[in-house]
N, C-alpha and C positions, 0 to 999 in steps of 0.2 A: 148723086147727092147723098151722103152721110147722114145716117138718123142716129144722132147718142142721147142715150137718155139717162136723164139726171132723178136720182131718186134719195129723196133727205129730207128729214123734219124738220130742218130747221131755216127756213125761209131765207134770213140775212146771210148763209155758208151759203142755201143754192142762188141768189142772186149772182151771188159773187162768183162762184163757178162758172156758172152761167155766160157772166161778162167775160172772164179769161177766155173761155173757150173761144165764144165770139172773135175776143178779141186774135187769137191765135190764128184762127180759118181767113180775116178780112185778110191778115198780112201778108197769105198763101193764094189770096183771091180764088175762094173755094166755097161754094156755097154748101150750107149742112141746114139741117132742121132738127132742131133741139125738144123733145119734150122732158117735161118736169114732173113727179110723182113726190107726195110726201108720207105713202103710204105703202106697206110692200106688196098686198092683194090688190089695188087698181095695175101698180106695176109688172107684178107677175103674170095679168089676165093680159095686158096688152102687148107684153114680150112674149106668149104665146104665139100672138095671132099676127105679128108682125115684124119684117125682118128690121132685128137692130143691128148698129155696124158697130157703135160703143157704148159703154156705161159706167156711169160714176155712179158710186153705192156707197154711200153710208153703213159705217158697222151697225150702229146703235137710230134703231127709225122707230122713236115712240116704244112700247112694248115689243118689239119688234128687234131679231139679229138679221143685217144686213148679209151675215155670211149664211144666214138659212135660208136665206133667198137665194142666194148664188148658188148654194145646192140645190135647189128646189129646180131654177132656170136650165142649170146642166140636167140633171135628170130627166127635165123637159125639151132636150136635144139645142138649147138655148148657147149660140160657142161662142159668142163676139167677146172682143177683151174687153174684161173687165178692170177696172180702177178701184178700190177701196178705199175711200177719206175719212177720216175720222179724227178722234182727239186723241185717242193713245195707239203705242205700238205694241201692243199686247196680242192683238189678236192677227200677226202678222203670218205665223203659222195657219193659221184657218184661211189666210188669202192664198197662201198657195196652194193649198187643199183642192182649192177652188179654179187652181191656174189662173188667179190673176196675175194680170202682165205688170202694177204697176200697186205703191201703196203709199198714199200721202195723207202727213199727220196736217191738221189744220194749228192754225189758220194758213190757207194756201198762200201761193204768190205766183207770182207770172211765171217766171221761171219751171214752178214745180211742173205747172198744170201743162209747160210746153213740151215738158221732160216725158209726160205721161202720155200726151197726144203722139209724139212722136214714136214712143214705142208702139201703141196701138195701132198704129199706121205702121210699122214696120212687121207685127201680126197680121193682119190683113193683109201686107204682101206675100205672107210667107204662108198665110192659108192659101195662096193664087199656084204654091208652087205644086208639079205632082212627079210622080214617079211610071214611068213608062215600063211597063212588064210585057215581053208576048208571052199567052200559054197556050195550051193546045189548040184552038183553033182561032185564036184573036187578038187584034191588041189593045191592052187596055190602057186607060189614063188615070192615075189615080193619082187623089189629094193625099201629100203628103200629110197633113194634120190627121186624118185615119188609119197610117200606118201606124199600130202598136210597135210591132217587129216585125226583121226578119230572121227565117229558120233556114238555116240548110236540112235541105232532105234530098239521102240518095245524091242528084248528079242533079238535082233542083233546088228551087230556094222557096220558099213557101211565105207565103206574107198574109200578116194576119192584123188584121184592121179591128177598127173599134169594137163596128156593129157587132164583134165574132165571128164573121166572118172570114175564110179564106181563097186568097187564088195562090196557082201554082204557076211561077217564072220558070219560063225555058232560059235562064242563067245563073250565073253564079250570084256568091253574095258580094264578093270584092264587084264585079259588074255594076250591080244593083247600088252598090253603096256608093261609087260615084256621083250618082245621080241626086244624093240623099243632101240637104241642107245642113252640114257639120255641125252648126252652132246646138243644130235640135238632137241630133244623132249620134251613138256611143256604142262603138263594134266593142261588148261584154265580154264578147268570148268567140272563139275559131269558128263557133256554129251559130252566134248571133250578133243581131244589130237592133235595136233599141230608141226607140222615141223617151227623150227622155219626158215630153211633156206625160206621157202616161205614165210617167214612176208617182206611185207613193211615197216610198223610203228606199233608202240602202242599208240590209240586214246583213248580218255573216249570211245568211242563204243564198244572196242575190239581192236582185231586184225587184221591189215588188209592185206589179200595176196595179191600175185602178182595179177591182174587182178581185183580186188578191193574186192572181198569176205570180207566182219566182221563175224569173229570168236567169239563170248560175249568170257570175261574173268567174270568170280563170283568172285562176293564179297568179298568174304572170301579170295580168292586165289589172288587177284588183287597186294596186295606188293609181294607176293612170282614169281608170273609171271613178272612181271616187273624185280624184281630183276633177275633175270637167264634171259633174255630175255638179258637185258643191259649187262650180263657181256657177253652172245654169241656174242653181238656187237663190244663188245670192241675186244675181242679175234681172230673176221674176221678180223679185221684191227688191233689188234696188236700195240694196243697203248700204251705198257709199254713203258717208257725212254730209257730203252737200246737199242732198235731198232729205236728210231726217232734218225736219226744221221742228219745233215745238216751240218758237214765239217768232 
């Protein structure tokens, strides 16, 4: 059973959420359990202490920025897709900040709120997926959503995950990169490969992750990375026309 949780001041938008959503899961015959927050500190103590699968968040909660929450969650190792609804597209930049999967202007509609589910269910699958390495004495299974990158090193490949942590692959990187989910992943350069969910930005230096790390992007590769990088941007925030609604 799915726990998403709804967090927003303003009663008659989360009602209404509330119902779409509902109404989304009857049609999939999927039972979920919803709780409701109109406040970001009850929210935040209880997405601590308990696993969420999704959340729609409000930019604007009372005195309150919805996007300081969603920093606040991440730093608190908090990863489910997030949704951001609000009344302007101003602060669309701050929702990917945040890796959200999905950004809807209010007032919603059926439509938007099925458009949102469904990517967040398609996160969820794709946190299920992992990447299989042997190294010196074992094999491991890892979640692909913790792979920052991979490094070639020497006649290995080195992968280096969120926590900063790293293991050492008895393979190559073309190997390893088979395995890797393409939509998420961008071979930078001859010596690396790349989650794009952990890019920052794309600088003349490279790439930059969370925490400031430059990834080089090669020469050669430099329009093709850009290109697939910009459209995974677009497609976090889900800028086509059909979903920017404002009435």
């Amino acid at each position: 059973m799915l726990n998403i949780i709804i967090c927003d001041d303003d009663n008659e938008d989360l009602l209404l959420l509330r119902t779409l959503i509902e109404k989304f899961f009857e049609h999939r015959q999927e039972k979920i359990k919803i709780g409701t927050f109109t406040k970001t500190e009850p929210c935040f103590e209880y997405c601590r202490f308990h696993k969420v699968d999704i959340m729609f968040l409000d930019i604007y909660i009372k005195n309150s920025l919805g996007s300081d929450l969603a920093r606040d969650l991440r730093e608190a190792d908090v990863r489910c897709p997030l949704v951001f609804v609000t009344t302007s597209k101003e602060h669309a930049l701050q929702a990917f900040s945040v890796n959200a999967v999905h950004y809807l202007v209010k007032p919603v509609k059926e439509q938007m709120v099925a458009e949102a589910l469904e990517r967040c269910l398609k996160r969820i699958e794709a946190d299920l997926e992992v990447l299989v390495i042997q190294n010196k004495s074992e094999v491991l299974r890892l979640q692909q959503k913790d792979v920052f990158y991979l490094e070639v090193f020497s006649k290995h490949t080195i992968v280096h995950l969120r926590d900063k942590k790293t293991q050492e692959a008895y393979a190559t990187l073309s190997e390893l990169e088979t395995q890797l989910n393409q939509d998420n992943f961008v071979k930078c350069h001859r010596s690396f490969v790349v989650n794009m969910n952990a890019v920052e930005d794309f600088t003349k230096a490279g790439l930059v992750l969370n925490g400031g790390e430059i990834i080089p992007v090669g020469a050669p590769r430099r329009r093709e990375v850009k290109d697939k990088y910009l459209r995974f941007v677009f497609n976090c925030l889900n800028k086509e026309p059909d979903y920017w609604h404002d009435n």
